[in-house]
ZAGU-952384 format. One line per field, with one value per atom (N, C-alpha, C): residue in one letter; x, y, z. Coordinates in nm, 3 decimals, padded with zeros to 5 digits, always signed. Layout:
paba <- [A, ...]
xx <- [X, ...]
yy <- [Y, ...]
zz <- [Z, ...]
//
This chain:
paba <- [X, X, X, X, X, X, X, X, X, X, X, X, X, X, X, X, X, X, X, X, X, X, X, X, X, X, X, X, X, X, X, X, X, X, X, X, X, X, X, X, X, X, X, X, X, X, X, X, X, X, X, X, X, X, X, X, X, X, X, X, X, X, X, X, X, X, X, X, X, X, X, X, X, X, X, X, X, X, X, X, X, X, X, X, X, X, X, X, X, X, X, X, X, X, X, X, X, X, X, X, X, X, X, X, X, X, X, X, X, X, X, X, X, X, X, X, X, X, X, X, X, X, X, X, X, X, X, X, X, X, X, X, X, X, X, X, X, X, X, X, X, X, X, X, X, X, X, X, X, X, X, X, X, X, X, X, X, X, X, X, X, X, X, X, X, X, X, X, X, X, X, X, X, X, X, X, X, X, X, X, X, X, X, X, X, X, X, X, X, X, X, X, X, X, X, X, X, X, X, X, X, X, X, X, X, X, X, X, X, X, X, X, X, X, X, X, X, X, X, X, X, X, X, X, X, X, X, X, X, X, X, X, X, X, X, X, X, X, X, X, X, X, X, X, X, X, X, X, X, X, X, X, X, X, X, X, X, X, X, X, X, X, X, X, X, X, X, X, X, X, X, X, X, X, X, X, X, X, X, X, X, X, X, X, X, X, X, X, X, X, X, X, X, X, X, X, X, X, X, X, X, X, X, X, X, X, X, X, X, X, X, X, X, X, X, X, X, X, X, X, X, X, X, X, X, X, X, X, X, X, X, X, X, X, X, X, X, X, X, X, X, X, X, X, X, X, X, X, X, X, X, X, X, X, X, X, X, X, X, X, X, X, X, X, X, X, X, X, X, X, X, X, X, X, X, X, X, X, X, X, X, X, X, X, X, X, X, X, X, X, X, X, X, X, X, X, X, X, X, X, X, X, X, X, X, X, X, X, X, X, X, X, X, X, X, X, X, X, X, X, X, X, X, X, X, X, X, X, X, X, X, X, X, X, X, X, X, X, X, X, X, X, X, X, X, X, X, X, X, X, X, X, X, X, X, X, X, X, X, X, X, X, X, X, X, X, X, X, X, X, X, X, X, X, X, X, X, X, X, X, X, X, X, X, X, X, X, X, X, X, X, X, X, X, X, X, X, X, X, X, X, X, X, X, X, X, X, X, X, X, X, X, X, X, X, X, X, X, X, X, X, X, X, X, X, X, X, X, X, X, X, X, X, X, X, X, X, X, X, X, X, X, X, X, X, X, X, X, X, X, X, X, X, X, X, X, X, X, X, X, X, X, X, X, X, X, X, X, X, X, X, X, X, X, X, X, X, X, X, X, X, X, X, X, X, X, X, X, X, X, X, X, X, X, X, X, X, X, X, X, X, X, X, X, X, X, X, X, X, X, X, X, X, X, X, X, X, X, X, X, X, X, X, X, X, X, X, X, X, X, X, X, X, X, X, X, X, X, X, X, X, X, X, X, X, X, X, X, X, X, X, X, X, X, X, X, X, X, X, X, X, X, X, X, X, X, X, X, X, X, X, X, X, X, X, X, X, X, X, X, X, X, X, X, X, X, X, X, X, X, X, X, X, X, X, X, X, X, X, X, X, X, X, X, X, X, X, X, X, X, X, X, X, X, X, X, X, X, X, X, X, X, X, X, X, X, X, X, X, X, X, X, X, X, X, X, X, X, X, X, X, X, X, X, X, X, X, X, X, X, X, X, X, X, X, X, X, X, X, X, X, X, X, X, X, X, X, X, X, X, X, X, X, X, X, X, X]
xx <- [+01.373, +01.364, +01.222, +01.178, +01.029, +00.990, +01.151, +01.139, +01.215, +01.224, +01.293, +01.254, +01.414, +01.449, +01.514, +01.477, +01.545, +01.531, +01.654, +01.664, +01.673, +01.607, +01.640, +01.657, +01.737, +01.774, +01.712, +01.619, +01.574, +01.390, +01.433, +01.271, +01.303, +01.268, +01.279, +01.150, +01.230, +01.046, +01.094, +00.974, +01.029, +00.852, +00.937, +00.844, +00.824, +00.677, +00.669, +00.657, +00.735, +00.762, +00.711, +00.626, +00.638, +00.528, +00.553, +00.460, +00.456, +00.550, +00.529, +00.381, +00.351, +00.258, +00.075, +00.122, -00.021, -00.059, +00.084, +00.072, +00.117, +00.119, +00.155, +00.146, +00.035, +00.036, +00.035, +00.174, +00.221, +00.335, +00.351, +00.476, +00.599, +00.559, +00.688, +00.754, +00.637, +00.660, +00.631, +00.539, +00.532, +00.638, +00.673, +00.838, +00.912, +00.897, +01.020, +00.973, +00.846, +00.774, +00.746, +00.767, +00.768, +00.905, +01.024, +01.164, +01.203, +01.151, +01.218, +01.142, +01.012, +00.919, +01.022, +01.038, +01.083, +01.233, +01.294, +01.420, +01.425, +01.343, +01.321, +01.282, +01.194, +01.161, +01.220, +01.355, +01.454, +01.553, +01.547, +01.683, +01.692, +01.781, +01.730, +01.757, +01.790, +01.866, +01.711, +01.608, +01.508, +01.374, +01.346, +01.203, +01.075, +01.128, +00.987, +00.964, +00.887, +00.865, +00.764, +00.801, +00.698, +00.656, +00.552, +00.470, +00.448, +00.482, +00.414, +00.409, +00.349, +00.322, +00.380, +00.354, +00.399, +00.277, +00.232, +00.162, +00.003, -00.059, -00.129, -00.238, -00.114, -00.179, -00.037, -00.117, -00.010, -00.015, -00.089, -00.049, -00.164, -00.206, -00.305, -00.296, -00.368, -00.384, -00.301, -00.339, -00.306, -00.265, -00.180, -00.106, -00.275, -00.364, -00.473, -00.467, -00.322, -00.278, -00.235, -00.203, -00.121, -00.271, -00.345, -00.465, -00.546, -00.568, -00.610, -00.528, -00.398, -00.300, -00.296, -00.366, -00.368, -00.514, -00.621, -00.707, -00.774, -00.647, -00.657, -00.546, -00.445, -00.379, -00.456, -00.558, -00.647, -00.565, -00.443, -00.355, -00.401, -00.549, -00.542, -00.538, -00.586, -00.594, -00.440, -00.354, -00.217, -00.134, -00.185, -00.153, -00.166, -00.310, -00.382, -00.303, -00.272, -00.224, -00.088, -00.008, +00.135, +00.148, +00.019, +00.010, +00.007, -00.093, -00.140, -00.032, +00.043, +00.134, +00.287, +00.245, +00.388, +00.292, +00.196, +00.111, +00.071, -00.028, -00.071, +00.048, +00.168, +00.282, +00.322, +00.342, +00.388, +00.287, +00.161, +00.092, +00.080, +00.120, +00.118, +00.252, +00.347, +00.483, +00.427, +00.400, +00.347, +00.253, +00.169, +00.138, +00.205, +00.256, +00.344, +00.470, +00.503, +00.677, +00.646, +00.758, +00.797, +00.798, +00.813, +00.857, +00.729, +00.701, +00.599, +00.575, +00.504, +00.456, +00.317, +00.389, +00.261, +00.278, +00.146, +00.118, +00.099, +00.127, +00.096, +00.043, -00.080, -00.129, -00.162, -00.121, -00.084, -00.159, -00.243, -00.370, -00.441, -00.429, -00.515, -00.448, -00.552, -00.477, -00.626, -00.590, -00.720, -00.676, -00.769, -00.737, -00.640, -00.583, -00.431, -00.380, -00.382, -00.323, -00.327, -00.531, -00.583, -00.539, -00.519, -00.478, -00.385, -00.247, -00.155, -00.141, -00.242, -00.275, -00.315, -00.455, -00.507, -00.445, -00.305, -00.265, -00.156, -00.158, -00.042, -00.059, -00.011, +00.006, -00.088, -00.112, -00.188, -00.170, -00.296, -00.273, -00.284, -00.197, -00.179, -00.253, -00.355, -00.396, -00.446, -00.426, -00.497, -00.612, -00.626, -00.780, -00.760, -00.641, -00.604, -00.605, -00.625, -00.642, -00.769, -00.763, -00.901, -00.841, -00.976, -00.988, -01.103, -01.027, -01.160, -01.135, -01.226, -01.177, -01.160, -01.206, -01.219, -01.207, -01.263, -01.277, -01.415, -01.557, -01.650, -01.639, -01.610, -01.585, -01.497, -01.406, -01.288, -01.396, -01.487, -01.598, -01.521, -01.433, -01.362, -01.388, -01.352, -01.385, -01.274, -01.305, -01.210, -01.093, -00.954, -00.877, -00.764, -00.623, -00.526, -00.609, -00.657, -00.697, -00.829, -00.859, -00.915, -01.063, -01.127, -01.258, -01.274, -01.095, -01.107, -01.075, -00.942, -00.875, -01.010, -01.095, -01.181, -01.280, -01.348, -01.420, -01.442, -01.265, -01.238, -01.190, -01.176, -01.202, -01.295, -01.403, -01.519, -01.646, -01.601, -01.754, -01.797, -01.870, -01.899, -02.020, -02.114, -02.200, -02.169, -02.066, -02.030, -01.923, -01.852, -01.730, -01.839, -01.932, -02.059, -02.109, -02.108, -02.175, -02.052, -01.943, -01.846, -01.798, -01.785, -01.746, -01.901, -01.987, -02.109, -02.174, -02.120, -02.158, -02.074, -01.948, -01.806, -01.765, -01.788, -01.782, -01.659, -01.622, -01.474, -01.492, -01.387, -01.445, -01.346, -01.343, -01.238, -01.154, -01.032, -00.970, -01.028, -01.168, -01.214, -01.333, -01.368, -01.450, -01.380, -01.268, -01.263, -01.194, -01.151, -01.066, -01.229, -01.359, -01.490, -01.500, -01.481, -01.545, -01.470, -01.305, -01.206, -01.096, -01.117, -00.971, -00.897, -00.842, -00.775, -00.795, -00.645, -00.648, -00.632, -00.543, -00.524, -00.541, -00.597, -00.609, -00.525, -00.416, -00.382, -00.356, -00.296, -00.273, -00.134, -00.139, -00.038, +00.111, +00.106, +00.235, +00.324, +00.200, +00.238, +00.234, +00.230, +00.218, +00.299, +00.435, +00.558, +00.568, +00.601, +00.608, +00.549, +00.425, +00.342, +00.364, +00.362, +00.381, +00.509, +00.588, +00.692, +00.742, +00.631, +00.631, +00.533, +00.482, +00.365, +00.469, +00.492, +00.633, +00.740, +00.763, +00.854, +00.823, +00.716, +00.639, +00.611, +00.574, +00.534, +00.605, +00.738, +00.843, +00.942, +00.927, +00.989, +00.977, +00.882, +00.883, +00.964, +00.965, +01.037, +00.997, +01.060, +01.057, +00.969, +00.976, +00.875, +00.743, +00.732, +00.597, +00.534, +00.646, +00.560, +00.497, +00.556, +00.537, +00.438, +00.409, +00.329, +00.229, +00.208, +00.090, +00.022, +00.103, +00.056, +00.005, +00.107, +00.027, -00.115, -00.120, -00.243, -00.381, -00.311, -00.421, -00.524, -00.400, -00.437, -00.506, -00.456, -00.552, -00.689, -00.671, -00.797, -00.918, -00.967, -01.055, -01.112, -01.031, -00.984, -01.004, -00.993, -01.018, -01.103, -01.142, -01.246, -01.194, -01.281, -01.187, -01.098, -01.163, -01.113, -00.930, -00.943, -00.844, -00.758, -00.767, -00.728, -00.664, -00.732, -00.643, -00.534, -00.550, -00.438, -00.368, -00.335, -00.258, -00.178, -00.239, -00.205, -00.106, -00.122, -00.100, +00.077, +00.099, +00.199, +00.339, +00.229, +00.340, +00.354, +00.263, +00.328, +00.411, +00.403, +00.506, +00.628, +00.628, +00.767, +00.793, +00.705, +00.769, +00.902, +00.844, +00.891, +01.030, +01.062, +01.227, +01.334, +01.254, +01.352, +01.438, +01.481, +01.573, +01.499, +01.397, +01.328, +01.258, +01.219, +01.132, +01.168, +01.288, +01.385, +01.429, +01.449, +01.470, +01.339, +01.224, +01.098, +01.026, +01.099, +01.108, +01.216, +01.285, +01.370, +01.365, +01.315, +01.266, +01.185, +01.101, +00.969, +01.002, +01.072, +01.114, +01.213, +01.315, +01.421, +01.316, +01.263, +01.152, +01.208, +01.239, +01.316, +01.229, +01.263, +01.215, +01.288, +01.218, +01.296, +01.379, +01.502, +01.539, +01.530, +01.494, +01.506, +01.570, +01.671, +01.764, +01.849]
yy <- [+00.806, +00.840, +00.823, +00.895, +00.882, +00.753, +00.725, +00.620, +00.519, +00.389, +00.289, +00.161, +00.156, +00.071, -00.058, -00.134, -00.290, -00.375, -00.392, -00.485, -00.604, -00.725, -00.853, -00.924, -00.915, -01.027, -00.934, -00.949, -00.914, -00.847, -00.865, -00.760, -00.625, -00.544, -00.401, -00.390, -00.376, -00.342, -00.151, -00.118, +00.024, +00.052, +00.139, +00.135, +00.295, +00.320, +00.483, +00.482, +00.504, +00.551, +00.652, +00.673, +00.755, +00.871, +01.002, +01.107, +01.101, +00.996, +00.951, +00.837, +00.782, +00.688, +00.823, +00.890, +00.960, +01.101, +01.142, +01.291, +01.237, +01.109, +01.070, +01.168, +01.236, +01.327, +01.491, +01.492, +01.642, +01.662, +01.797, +01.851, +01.765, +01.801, +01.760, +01.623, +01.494, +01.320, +01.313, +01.333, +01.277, +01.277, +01.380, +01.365, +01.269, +01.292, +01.132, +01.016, +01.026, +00.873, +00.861, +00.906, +00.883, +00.880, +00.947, +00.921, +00.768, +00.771, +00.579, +00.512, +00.505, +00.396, +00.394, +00.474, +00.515, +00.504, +00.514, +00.419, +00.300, +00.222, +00.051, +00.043, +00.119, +00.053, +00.095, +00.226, +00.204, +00.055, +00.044, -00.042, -00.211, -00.171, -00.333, -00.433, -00.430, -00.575, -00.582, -00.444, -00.513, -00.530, -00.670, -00.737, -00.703, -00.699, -00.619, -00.591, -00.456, -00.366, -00.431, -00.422, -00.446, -00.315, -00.272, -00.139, -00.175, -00.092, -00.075, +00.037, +00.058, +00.116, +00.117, +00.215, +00.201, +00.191, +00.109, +00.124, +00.069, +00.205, +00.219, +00.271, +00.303, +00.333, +00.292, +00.251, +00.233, +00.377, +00.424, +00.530, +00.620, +00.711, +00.827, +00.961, +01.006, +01.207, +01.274, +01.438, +01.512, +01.576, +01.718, +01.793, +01.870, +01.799, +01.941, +02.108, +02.089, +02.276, +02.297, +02.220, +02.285, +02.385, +02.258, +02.278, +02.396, +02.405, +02.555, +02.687, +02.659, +02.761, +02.795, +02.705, +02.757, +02.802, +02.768, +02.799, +02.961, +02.983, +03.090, +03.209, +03.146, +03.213, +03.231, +03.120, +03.158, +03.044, +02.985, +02.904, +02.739, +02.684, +02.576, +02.466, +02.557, +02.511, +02.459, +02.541, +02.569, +02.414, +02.375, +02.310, +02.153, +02.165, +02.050, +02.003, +02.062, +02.034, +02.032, +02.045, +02.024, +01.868, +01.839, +01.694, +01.607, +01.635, +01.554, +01.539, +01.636, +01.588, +01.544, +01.470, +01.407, +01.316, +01.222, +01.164, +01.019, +01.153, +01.070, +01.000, +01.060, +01.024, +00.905, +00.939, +00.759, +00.653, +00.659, +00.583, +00.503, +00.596, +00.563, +00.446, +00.527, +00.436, +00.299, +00.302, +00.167, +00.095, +00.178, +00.067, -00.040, +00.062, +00.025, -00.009, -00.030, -00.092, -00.238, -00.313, -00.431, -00.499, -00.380, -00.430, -00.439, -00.593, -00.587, -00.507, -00.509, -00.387, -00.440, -00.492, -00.539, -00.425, -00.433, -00.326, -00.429, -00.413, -00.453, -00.403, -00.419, -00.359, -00.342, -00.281, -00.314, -00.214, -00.151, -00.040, +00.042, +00.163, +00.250, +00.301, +00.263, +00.347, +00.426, +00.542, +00.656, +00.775, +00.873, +00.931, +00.885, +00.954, +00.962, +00.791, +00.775, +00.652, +00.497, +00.568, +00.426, +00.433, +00.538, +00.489, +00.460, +00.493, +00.384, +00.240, +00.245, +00.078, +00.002, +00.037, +00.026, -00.015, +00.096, +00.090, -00.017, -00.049, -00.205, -00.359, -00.381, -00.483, -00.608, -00.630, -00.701, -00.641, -00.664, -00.620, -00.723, -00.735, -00.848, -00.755, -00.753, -00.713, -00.842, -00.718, -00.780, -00.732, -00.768, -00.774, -00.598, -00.501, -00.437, -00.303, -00.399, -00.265, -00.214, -00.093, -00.025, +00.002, +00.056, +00.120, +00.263, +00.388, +00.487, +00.584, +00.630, +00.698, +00.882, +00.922, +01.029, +01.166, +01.175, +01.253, +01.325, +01.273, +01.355, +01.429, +01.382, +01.454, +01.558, +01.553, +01.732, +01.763, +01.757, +01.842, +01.828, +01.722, +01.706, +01.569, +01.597, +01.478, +01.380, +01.238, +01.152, +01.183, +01.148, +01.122, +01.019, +01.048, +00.918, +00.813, +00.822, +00.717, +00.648, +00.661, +00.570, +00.527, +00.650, +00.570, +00.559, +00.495, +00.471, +00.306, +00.298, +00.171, +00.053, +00.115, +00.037, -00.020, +00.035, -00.019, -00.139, -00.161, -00.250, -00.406, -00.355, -00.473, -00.514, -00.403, -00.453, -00.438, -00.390, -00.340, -00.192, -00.133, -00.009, -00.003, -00.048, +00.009, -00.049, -00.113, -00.135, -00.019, +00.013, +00.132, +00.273, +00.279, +00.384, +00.402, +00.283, +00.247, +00.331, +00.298, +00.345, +00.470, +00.543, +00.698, +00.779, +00.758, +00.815, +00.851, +00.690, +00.675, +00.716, +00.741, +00.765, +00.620, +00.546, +00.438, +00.418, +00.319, +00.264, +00.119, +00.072, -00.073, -00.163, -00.273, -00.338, -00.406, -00.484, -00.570, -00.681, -00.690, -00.835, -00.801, -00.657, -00.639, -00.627, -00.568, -00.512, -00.649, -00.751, -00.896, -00.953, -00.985, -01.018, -00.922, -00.792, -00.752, -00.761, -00.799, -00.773, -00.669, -00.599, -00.489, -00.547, -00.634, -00.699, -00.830, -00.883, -01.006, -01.141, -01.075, -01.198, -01.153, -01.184, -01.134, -01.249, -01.189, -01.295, -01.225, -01.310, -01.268, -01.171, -01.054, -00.944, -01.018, -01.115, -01.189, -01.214, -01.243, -01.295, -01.276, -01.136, -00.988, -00.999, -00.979, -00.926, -01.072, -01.174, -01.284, -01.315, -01.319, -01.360, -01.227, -01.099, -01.000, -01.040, -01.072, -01.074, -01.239, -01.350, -01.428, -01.424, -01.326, -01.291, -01.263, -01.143, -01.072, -01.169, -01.246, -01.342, -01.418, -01.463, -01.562, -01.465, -01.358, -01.266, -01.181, -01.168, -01.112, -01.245, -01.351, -01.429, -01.502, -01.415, -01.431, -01.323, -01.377, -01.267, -01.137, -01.021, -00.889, -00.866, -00.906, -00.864, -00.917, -01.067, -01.064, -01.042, -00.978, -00.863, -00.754, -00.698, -00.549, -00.579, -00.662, -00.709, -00.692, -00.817, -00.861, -00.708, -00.661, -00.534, -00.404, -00.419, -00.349, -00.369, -00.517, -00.550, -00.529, -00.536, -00.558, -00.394, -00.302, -00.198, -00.118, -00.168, -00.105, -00.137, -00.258, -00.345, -00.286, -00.179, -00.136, -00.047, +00.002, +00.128, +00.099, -00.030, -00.116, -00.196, -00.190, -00.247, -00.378, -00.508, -00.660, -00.662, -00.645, -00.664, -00.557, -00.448, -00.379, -00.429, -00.446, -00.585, -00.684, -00.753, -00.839, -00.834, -00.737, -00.676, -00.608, -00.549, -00.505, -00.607, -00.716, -00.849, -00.927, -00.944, -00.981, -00.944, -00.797, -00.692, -00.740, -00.774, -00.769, -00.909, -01.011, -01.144, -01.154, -01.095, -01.153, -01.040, -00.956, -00.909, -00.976, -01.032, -01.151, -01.281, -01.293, -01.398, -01.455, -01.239, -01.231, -01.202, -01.242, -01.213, -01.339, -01.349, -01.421, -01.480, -01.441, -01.526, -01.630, -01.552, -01.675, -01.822, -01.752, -01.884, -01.973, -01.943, -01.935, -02.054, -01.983, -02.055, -02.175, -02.183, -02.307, -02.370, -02.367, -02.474, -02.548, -02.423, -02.477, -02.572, -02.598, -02.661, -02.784, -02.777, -02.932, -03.004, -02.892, -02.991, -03.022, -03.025, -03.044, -02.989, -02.874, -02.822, -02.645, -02.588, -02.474, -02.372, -02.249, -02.169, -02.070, -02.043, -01.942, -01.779, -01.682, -01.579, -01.464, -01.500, -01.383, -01.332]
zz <- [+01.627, +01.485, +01.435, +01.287, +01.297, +01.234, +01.128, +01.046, +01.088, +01.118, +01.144, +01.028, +00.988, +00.886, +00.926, +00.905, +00.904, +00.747, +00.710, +00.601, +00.657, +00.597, +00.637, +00.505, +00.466, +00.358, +00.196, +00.135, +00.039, +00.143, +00.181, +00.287, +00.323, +00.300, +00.383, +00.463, +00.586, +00.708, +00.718, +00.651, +00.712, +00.853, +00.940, +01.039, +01.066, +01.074, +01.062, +01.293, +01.317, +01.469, +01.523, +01.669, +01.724, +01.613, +01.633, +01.529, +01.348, +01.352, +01.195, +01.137, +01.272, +01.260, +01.283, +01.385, +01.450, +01.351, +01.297, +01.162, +01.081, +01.027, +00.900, +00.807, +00.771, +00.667, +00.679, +00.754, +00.769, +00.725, +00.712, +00.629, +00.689, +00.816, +00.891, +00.853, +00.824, +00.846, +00.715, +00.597, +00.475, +00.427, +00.374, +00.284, +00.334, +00.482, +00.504, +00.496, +00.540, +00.529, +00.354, +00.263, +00.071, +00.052, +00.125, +00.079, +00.144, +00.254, +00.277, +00.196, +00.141, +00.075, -00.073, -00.104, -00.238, -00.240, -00.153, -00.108, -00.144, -00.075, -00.076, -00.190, -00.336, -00.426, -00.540, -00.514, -00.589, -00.574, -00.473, -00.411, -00.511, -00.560, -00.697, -00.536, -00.473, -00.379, -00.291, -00.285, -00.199, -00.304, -00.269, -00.373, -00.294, -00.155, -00.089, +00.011, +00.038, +00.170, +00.241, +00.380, +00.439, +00.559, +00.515, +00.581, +00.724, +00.869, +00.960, +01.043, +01.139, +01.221, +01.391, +01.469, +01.620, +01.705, +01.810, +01.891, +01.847, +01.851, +01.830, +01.707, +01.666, +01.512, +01.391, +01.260, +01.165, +01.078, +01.042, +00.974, +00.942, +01.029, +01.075, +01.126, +01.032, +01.105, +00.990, +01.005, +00.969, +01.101, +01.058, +01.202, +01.224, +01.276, +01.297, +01.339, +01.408, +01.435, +01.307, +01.212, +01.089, +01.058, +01.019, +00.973, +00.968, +01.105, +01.172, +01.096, +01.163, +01.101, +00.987, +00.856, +00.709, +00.703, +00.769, +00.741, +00.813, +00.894, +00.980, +00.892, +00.799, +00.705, +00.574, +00.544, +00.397, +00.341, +00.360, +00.290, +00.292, +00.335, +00.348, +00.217, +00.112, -00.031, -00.037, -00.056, -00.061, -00.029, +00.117, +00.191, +00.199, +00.161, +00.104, -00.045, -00.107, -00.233, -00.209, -00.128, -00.109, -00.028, +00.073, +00.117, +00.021, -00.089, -00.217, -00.280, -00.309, -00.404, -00.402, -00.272, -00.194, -00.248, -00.137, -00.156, -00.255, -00.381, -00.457, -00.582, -00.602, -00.681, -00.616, -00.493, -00.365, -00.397, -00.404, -00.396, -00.536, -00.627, -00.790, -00.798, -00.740, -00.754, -00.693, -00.582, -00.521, -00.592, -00.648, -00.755, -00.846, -00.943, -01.029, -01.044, -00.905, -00.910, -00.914, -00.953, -00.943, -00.795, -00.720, -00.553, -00.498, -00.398, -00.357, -00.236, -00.198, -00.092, +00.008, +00.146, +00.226, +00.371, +00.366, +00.505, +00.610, +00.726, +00.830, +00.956, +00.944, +01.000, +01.155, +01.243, +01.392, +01.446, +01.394, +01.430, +01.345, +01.348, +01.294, +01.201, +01.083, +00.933, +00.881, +00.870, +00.855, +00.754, +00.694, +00.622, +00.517, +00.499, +00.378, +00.437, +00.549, +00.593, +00.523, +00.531, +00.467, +00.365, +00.259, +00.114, +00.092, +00.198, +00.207, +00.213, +00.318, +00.375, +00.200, +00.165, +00.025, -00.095, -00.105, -00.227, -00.215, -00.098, -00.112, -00.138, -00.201, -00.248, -00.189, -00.037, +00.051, +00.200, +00.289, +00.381, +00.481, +00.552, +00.721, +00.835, +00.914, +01.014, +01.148, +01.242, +01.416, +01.390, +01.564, +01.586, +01.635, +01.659, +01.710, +01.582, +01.459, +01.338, +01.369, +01.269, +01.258, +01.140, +01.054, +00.886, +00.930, +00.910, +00.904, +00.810, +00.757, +00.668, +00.731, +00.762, +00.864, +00.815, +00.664, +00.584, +00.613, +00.608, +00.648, +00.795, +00.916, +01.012, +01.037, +00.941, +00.885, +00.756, +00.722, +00.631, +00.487, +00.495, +00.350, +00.222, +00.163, +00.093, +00.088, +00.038, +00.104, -00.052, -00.008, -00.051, -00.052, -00.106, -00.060, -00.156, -00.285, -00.397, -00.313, -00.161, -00.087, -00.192, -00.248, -00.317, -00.472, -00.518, -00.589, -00.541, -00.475, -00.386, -00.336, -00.210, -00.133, -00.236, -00.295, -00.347, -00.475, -00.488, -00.563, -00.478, -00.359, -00.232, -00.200, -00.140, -00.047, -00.102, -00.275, -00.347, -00.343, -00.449, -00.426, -00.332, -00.278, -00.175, -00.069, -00.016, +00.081, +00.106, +00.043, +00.058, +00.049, -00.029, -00.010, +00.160, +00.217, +00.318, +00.438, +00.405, +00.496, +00.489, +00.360, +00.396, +00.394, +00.385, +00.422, +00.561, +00.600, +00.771, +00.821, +00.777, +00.858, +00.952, +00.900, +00.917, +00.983, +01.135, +01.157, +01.157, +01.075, +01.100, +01.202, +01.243, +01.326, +01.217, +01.263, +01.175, +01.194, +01.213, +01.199, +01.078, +01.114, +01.012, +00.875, +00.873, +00.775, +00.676, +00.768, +00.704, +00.612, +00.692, +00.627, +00.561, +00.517, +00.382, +00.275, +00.287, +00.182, +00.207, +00.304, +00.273, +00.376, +00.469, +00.507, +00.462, +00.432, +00.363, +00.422, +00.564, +00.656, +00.776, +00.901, +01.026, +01.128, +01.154, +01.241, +01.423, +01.485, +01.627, +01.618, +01.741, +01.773, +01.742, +01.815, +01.784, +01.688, +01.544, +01.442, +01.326, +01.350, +01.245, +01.166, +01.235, +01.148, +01.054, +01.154, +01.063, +00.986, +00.960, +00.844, +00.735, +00.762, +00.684, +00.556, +00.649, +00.533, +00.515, +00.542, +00.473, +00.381, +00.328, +00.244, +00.117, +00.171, +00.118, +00.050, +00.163, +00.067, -00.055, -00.062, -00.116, -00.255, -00.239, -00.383, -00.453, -00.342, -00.402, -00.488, -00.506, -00.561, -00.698, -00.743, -00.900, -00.961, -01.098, -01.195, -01.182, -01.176, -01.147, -01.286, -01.412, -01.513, -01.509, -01.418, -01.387, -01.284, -01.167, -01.082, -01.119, -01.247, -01.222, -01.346, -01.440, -01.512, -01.536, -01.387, -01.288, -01.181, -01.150, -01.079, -01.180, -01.268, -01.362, -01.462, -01.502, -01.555, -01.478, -01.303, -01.213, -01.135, -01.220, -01.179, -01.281, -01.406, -01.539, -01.570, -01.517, -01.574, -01.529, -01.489, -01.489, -01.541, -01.594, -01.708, -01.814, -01.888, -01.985, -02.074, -02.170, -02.197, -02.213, -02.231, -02.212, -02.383, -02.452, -02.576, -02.596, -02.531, -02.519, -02.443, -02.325, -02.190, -02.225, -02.297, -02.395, -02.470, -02.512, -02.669, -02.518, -02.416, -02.313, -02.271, -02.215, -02.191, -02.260, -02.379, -02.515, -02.568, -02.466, -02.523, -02.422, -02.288, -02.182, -02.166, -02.244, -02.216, -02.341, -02.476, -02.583, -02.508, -02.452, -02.366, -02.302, -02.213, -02.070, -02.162, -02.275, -02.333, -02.365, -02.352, -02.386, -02.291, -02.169, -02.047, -02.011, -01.884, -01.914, -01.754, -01.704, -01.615, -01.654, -01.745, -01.884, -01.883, -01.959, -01.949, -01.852, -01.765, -01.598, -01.532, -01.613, -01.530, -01.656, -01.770, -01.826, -01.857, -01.790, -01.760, -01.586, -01.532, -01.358, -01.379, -01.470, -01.522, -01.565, -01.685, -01.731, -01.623, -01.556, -01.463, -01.361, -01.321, -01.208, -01.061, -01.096, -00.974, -00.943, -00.828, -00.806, -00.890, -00.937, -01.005, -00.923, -00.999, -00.920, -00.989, -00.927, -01.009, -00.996, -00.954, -00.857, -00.987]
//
């Protein structure tokens, strides 16, 4: 199968398999690889996905014969904009859901890939990842949010530095500049992934999506506006019933629960 799903408790691991991981972004594998993501972050019972890959790569390529074939039809415009707009809507949702969302990274996430990798929540990588962007070598410009995403990790002339040069970096490089957050051993991928997962999926669902949302505007924002944004979604936080939930966890001197 291209997609392999495992629920574990409140975790969804969805796993892009086989030509879902190497054409991630072809007609054939996107739609399915945005209908399972978007599965898991309808699903009220899962608090959070955890992203991976097969082998050798987590999530890279376009179909390059497609490629040819539209550009040999005149249709590559066409084509390009039918990838995008699976795409950049997935990547938006992942922003802005409540559900956390960690990639794990078990190789190569490139093109459209990386802005998968990017737009999640945190990323777990080996020494076995790579980050490329692989947009100047198809004569294209980068996409998949990637230079809007990277450069709010690793800085703008360092992310300058990488789609210019065509830069690949390792998962050791890319853990020292910021776009990997934890680098651990092959072994201990999955596990740490979705004890990440666990750990951030266990606050109140209004101050996940809050927190993900404040964290994604805020640049958009001037501080004084930021504030008054802030301001809106904490006197909302106030009337939930996690609220409540996480002051009374407080005075009983006990852990909260927020199920």
């Amino acid at each position: 199968m291209a997609i392999e799903i495992d629920q574990q408790g409140s975790i969804r691991i969805i796993k892009m398999a086989g030509q879902a991981s190497t054409q991630s972004f072809s007609t054939a594998f996107l739609p399915t690889i945005a209908e399972a993501i978007d599965a898991g972050l309808r699903d009220g019972e899962t608090k959070a996905i955890v992203l991976t890959g097969d082998g050798r790569f987590f999530s890279a390529g376009a179909d390059i014969n497609a490629f040819q074939e539209a550009i040999d039809n005149g249709t590559a415009p066409e084509l390009i904009r039918t990838l995008t707009g699976v795409l950049h809507p997935l990547l938006q949702r992942i922003r802005t859901s409540s559900t956390i969302v960690v990639a794990a990274l078990n190789g190569v996430s490139a093109g459209g890939g990386l802005g998968l990798a990017l737009a999640c929540d945190a990323r777990i990588g080996t020494s076995d990842a790579r980050m490329a962007a692989s947009y100047a070598g198809m004569g294209l410009s980068p996409d998949g949010g990637t230079t809007w995403l990277l450069p709010r990790l690793v800085g703008e002339q360092r992310a300058r530095r990488f789609f210019m040069n065509n830069e690949i970096w390792s998962g050791r490089e890319a853990n020292e500049y910021g776009a990997i957050d934890v680098l651990v051993e092959p072994e201990s991928l999955m596990e740490t992934a979705i004890g990440l997962a666990t750990v951030w999926s266990s606050w109140g669902p209004h101050t996940k999506e809050a927190t993900k949302h404040l964290l994604h505007v805020q640049t958009d924002n001037d501080f004084s506006t930021h504030l008054d944004h802030e301001r809106t979604l904490i006197e909302a936080a106030g009337t939930t019933e996690a609220f409540k939930e996480g002051v009374a966890a407080f005075l009983e001197k006990r852990h909260p629960s927020f199920d």
